[in-house]
C-alpha positions as CSV (number, residue, x, y, z in Angstrom):
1,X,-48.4,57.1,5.4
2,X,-47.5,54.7,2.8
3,X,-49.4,51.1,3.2
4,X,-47.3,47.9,3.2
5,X,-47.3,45.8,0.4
6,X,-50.1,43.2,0.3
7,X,-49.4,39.7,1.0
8,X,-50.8,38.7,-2.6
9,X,-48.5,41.6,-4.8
10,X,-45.4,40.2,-2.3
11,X,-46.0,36.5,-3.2
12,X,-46.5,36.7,-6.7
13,X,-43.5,39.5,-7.5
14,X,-41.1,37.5,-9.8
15,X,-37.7,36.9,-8.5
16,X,-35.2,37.9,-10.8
17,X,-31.9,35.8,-10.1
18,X,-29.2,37.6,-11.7
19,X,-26.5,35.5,-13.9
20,X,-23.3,34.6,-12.9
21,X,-20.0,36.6,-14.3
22,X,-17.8,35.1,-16.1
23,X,-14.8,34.3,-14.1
24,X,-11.9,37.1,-14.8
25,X,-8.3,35.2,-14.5
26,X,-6.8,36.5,-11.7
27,X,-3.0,37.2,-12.3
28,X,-0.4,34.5,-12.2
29,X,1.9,35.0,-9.5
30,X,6.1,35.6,-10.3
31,X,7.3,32.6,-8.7
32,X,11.4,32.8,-8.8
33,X,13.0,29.4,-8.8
34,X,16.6,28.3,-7.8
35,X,18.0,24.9,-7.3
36,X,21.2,25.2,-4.7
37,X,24.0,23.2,-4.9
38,X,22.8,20.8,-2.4
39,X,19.8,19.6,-4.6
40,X,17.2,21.7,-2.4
41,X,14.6,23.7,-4.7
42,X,13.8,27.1,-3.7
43,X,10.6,28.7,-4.7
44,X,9.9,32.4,-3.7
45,X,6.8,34.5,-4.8
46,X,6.9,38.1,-3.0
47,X,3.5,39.2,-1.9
48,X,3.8,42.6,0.3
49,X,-0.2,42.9,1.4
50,X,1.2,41.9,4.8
51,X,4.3,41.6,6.7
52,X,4.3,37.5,6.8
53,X,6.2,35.5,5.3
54,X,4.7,31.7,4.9
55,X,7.6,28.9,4.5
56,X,6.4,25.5,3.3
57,X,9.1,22.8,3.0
58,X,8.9,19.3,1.3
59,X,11.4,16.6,1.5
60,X,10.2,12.9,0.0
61,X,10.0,10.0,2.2
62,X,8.4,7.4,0.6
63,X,9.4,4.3,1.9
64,X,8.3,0.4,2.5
65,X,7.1,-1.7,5.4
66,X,5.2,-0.5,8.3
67,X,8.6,0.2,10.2
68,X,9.1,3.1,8.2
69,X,5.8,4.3,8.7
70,X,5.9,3.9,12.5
71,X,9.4,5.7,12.4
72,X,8.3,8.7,9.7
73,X,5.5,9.0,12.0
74,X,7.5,9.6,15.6
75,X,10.3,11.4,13.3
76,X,7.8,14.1,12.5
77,X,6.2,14.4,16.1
78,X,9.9,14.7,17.4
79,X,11.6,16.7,14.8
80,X,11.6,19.9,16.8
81,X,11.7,18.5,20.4
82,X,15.7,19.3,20.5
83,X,18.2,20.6,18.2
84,X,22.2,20.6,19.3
85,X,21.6,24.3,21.2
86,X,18.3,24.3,22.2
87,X,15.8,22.2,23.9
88,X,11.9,21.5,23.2
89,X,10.7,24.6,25.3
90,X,13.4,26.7,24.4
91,X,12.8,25.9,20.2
92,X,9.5,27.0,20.6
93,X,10.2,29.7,22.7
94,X,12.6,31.0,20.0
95,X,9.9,30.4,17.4
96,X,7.5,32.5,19.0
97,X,9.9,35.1,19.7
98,X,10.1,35.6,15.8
99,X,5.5,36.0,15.9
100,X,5.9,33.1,14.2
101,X,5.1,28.8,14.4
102,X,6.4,26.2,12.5
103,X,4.4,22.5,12.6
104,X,5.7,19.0,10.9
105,X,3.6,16.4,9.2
106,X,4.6,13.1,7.7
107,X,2.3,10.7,4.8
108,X,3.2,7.7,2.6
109,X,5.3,10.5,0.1
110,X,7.3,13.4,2.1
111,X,7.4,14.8,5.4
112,X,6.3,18.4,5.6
113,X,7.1,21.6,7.7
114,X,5.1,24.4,7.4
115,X,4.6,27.8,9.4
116,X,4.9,31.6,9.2
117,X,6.8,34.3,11.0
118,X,6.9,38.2,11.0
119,X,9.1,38.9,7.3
120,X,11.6,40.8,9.1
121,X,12.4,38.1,11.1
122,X,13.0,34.8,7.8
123,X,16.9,35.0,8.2
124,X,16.1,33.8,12.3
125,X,13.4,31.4,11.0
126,X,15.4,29.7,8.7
127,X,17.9,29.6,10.9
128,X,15.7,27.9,13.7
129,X,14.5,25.3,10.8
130,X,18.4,24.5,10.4
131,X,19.2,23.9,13.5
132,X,16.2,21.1,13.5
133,X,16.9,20.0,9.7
134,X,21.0,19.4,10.4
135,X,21.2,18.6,14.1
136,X,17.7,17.2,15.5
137,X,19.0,15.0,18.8
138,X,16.2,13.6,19.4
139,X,16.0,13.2,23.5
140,X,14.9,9.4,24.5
141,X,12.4,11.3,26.8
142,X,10.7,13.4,24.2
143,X,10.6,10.1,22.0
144,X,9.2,7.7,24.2
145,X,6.4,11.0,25.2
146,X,5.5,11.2,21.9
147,X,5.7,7.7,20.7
148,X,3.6,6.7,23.9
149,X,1.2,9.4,22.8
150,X,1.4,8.5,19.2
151,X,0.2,4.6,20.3
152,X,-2.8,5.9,22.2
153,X,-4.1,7.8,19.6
154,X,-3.2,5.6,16.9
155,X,-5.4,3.0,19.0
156,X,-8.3,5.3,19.6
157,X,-8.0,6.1,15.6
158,X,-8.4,2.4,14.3
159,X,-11.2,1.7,16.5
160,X,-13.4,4.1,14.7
161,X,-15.6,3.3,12.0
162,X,-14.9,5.7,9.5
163,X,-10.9,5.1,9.7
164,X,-11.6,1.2,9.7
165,X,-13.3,1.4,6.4
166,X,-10.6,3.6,5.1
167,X,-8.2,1.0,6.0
168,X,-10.2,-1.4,4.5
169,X,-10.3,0.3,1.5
170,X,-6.9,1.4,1.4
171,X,-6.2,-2.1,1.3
172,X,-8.3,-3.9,-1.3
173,X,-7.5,-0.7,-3.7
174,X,-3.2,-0.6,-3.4
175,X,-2.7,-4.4,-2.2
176,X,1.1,-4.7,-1.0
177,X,2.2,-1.2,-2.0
178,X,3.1,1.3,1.4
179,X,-0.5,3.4,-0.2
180,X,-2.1,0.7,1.2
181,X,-2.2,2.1,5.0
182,X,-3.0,5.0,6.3
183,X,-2.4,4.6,9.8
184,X,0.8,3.1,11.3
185,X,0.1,-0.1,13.7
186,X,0.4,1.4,17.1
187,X,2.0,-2.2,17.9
188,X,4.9,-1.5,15.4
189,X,4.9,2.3,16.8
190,X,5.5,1.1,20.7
191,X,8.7,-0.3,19.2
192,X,10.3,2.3,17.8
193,X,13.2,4.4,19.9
194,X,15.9,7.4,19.7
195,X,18.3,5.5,18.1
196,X,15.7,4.7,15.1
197,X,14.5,7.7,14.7
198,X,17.9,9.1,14.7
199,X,18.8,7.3,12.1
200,X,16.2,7.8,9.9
201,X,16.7,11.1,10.0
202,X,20.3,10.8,9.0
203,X,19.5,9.0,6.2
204,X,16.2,10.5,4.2
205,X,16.4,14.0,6.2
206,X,17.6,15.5,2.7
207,X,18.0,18.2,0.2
208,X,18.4,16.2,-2.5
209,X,14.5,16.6,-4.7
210,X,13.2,18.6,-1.4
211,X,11.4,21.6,-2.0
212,X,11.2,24.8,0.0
213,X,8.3,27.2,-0.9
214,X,8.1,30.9,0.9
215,X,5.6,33.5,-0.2
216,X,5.3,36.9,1.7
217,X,7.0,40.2,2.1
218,X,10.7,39.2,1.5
219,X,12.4,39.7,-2.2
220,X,13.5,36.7,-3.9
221,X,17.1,38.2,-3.8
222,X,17.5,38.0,-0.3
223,X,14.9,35.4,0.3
224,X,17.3,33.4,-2.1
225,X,20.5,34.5,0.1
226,X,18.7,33.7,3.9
227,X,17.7,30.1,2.7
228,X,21.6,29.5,1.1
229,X,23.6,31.4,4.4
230,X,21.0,28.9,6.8
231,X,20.7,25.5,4.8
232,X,23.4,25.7,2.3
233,X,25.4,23.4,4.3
234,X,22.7,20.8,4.7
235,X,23.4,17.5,2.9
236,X,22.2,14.4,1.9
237,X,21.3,11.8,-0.4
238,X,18.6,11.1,-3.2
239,X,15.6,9.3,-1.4
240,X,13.6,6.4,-3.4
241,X,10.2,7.3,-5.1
242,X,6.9,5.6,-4.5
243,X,6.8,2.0,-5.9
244,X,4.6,1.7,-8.9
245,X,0.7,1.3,-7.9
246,X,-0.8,-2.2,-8.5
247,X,-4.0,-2.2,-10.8
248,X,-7.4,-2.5,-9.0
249,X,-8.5,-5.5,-8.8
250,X,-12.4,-5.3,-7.8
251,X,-13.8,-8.7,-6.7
252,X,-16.6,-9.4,-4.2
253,X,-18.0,-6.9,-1.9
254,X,-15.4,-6.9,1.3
255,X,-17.7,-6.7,4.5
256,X,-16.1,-5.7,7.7
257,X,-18.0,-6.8,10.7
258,X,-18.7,-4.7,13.5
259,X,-21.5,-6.7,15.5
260,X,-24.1,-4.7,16.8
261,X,-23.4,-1.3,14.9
262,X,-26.4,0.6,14.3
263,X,-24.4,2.2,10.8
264,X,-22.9,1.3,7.7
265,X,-20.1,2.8,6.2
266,X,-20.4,2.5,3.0
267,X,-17.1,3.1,0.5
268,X,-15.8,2.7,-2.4
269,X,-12.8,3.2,-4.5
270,X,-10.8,2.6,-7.6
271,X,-8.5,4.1,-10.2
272,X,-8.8,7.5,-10.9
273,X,-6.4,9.9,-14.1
274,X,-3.5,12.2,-12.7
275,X,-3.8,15.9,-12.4
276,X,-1.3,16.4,-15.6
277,X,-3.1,14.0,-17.7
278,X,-5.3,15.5,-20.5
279,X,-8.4,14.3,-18.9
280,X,-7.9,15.4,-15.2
281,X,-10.4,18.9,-16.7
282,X,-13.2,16.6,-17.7
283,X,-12.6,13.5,-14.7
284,X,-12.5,17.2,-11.9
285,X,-15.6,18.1,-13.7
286,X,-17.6,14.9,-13.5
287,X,-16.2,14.1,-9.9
288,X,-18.1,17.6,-9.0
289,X,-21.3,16.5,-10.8
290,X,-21.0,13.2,-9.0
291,X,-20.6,13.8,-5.8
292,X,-17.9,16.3,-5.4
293,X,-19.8,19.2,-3.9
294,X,-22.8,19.9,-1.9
295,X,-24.8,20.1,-5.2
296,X,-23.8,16.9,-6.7
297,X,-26.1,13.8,-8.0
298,X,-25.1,12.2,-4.8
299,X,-26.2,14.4,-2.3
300,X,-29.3,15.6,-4.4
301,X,-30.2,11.4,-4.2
302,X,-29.5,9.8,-1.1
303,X,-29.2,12.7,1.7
304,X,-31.9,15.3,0.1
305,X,-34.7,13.0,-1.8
306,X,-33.9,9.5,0.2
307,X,-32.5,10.5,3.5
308,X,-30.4,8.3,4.1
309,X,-27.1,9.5,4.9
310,X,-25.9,13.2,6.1
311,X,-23.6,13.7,4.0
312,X,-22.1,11.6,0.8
313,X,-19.5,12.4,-0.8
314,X,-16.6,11.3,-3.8
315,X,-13.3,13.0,-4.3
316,X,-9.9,12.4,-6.0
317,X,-6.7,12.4,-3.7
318,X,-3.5,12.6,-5.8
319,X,-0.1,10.8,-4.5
320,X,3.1,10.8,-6.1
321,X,2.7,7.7,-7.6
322,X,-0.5,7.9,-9.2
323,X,-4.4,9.0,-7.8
324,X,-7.4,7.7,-6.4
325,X,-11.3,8.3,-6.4
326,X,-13.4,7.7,-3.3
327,X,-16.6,7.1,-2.8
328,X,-18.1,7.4,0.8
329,X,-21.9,7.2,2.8
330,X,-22.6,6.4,5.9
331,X,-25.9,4.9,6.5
332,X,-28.4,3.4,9.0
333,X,-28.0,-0.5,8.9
334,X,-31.4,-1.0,7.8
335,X,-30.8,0.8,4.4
336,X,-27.5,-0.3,3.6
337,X,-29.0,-2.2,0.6
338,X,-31.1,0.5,-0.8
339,X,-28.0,3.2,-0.4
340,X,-25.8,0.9,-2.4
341,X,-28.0,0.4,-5.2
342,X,-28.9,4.1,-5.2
343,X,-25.4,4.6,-5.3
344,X,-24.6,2.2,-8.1
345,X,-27.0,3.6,-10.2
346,X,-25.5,7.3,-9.9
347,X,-22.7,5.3,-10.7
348,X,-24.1,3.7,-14.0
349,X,-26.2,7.7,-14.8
350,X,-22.6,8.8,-14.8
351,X,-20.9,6.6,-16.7
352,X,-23.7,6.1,-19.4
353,X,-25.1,9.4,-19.9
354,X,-23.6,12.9,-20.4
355,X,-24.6,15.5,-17.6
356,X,-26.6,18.0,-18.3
357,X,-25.2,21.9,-19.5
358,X,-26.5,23.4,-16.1
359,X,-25.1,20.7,-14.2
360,X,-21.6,21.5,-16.1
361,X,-21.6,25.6,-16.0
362,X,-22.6,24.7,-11.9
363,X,-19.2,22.5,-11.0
364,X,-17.5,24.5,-13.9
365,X,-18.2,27.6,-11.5
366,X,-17.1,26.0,-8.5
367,X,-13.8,24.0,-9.3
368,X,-12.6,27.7,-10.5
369,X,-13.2,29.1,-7.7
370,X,-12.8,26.9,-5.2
371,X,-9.0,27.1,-6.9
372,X,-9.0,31.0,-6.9
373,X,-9.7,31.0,-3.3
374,X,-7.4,28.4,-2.5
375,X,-4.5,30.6,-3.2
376,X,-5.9,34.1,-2.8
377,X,-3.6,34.3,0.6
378,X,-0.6,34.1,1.2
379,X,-0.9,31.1,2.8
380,X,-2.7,29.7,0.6
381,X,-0.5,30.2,-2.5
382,X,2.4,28.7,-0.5
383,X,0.7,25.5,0.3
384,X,-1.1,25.1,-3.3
385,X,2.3,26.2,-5.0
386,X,4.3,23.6,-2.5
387,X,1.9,20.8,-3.8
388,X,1.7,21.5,-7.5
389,X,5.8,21.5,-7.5
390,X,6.1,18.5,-5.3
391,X,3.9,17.1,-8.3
392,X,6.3,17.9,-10.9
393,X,3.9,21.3,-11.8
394,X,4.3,24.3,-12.5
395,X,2.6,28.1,-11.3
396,X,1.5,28.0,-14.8
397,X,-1.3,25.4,-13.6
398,X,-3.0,28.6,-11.5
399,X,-4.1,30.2,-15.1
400,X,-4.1,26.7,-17.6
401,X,-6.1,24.7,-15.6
402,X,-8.9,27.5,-15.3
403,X,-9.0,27.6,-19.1
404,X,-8.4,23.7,-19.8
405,X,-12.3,23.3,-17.0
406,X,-13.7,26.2,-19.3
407,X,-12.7,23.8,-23.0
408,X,-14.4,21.0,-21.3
409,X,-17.7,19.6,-23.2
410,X,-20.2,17.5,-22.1
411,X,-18.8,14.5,-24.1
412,X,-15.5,15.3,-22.4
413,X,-17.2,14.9,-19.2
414,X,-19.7,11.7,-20.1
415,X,-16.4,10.3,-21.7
416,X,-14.4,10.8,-18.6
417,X,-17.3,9.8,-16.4
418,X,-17.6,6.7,-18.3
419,X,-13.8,5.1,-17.0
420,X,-14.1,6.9,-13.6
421,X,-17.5,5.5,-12.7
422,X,-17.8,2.3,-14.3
423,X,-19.2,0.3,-11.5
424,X,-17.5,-2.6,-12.6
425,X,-14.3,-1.5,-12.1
426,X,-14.7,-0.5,-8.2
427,X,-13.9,-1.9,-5.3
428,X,-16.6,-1.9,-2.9
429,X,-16.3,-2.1,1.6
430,X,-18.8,-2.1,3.9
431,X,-18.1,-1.6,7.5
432,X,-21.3,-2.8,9.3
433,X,-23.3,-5.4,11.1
434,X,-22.5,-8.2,8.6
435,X,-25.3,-10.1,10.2
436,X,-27.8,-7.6,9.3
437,X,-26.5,-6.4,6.2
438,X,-25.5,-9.5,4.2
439,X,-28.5,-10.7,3.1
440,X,-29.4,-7.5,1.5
441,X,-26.3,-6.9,-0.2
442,X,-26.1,-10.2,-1.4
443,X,-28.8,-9.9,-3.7
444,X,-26.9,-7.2,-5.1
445,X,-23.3,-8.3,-5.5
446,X,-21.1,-11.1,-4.5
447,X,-19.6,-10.7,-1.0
448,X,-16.4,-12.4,0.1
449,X,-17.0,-15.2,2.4
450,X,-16.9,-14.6,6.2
């Protein structure tokens, strides 16, 4: 009988950790593009592993004043609650009959339907989305469910910590501009009827710059002939684009009082390069380093060596009308002072200091594949191909922006670290007990006056 290993040869056997592959470029999908005569872009990349077919549609909606953001916001709960044939129950009955579902979603830019159905069945699917897209009633019953529903949850939303310093954010970072809230004001929402939604949908429900994505088992031939036969007829005119964004003005540390709380949430925001710019590579790059991913300065500081928060994070959202970093903790009230300055100086290591070559091959490896595996399905591929197109890019992104992260240097990143980070040049909320938390911030930074 063979003896066991001893505990000695076990514990001292060197671990071998074998070296990452280089990544292999995966192949660039054939996306075939036609603009129809009513302004509406069709996108179709045929993908035959299963018999799906994933439909993403985007139509732009920007608007201004929190009107239209109460209205876009009931428009897209009620889209599908009655079309000129068929009622709420009887559209989703005829939705599912197809193995397939179709959802909306609505944000400061476009409103959005997405969904799937069984490829044999698109010609029906499109045709269901028609019937929505050129004759939604709109029953006063379904809008005053929804609405009423939307105003509840709204409330319960705004109440929470995490969305109040959003908010707050939101609002020191884009000022005036319609960026500059997140969450309609369930008072304005309670207002809003039939008749407004109704005719908000006749006026920026349209083809004109809308794009309409499918990926799945259908050629582009006849997806290209189903979307024209079902939605050629829809019209419309050009809607407005964002407003320009306002620069970021930083000022005093904004505290938001919330008596009693036993946290702090802890964000902050500023200006941040768009994904086509040369430098989006290197700012992606140092975001990841930052605090991007579970491995990042961030987390390595303030959750794993300090404790004090679960889980830190920064990332870069992109809107049509320019981008954004965040930064956000939340900490135990009595350490709200130590988290910020731990904080600021990642912030000022980041901006002052290139990171080091293991720290760049590490969010390198991850940004490529976190974008490999974002559009490895079907589904997947729609939604990233939906946004990059709705951002003025191209499929070509899927195989440039892999080598543009592999061309980036460590000066590239230290470089683009040193605009994205610069304390200075962020705006800085705390949601917390300002009773509790003042004095200890004060000795830091200014703070705005009660």
């Amino acid at each position: 009988m063979t003896s066991p290993a001893s505990p000695t040869t076990a514990s001292t056997a060197e671990v071998v950790i074998p070296a990452v592959r280089p990544s292999e470029p995966a192949r660039l999908p054939v996306v075939a593009d036609r603009m129809l005569d009513n302004g509406l872009r069709v996108l179709v990349v045929e993908r035959s592993s299963v018999p799906l077919v994933e439909v993403r549609l985007r139509i732009p909606f920007a608007g201004h004043g929190v009107e239209h953001q109460a209205r876009a916001e009931v428009l897209a709960e009620t889209l599908f609650t009655g079309s000129t044939r068929f009622d709420r129950t009887r559209l989703a009955i005829e939705v599912q009959r197809l193995g397939g579902a179709l959802s909306t979603g609505v944000d400061n830019d476009r409103l959005t339907v997405g969904g799937s159905a069984l490829a044999s069945n698109l010609e029906p699917l499109l045709q269901i989305l028609a019937e929505v897209l050129l004759g939604a009633t709109y029953p006063p019953d379904e809008v005053a469910g929804e609405r009423d529903r939307i105003v509840e949850d709204t409330a319960v939303a705004r109440s929470q910590p995490a969305v109040i310093a959003r908010e707050a954010l939101l609002a020191r970072v884009f000022g005036d501009h319609p960026y500059a809230t997140g969450i309609p004001d369930p008072d304005v929402v309670a207002a809003v009827g039939a008749d407004d939604v109704r005719a908000l949908h006749a006026r920026r429900v349209s083809p004109v710059g809308a794009i309409l994505t499918l990926v799945g088992d259908v050629t582009a031939e006849r997806a290209f002939t189903a979307v024209n036969a079902a939605l050629g007829a829809w019209a419309g005119e050009a809607s407005q684009r964002a407003a320009a964004l306002p620069a970021v003005s930083p000022g005093p540390v904004l505290i938001v009082d919330r008596p009693g709380a036993v946290q702090t949430n802890i964000r902050l925001g500023g200006a941040a390069l768009d994904r086509r710019a040369l430098g989006a590579p290197a700012q992606r790059l140092a975001n990841t380093i930052f605090g991007g991913y579970f491995s990042s300065r961030l987390v390595d500081n303030i959750r794993e060596d300090k404790g004090y928060t679960y889980s830190p994070r920064s990332s870069i959202d992109h809107y049509q009308a320019g981008s954004r970093l965040t930064i956000a903790a939340d900490v135990a009230t009595e350490v709200t002072g130590p988290a910020l300055l731990e904080i600021w100086y990642e912030l000022g290591r980041m901006a002052l200091l290139a990171p080091s070559q293991q720290e760049l091959d590490a969010a390198r490896q991850y940004a490529v594949g976190t974008l490999a595996l974002g559009s490895a399905t079907a589904a997947g591929l729609a939604s990233t191909l939906s946004a990059l197109a709705s951002a003025g890019i191209g499929v070509e992104y899927l195989r440039d922006h892999p080598r543009a992260l592999a061309d980036v240097s460590l000066a590239d990143v230290q470089a683009a670290a040193s605009d994205l980070f610069a304390p200075t040049c962020l705006v800085t909320v705390l949601v917390g007990d300002r009773q509790k938390i003042a004095r200890a911030v004060e000795d830091l930074l200014q703070v705005t006056p009660d």
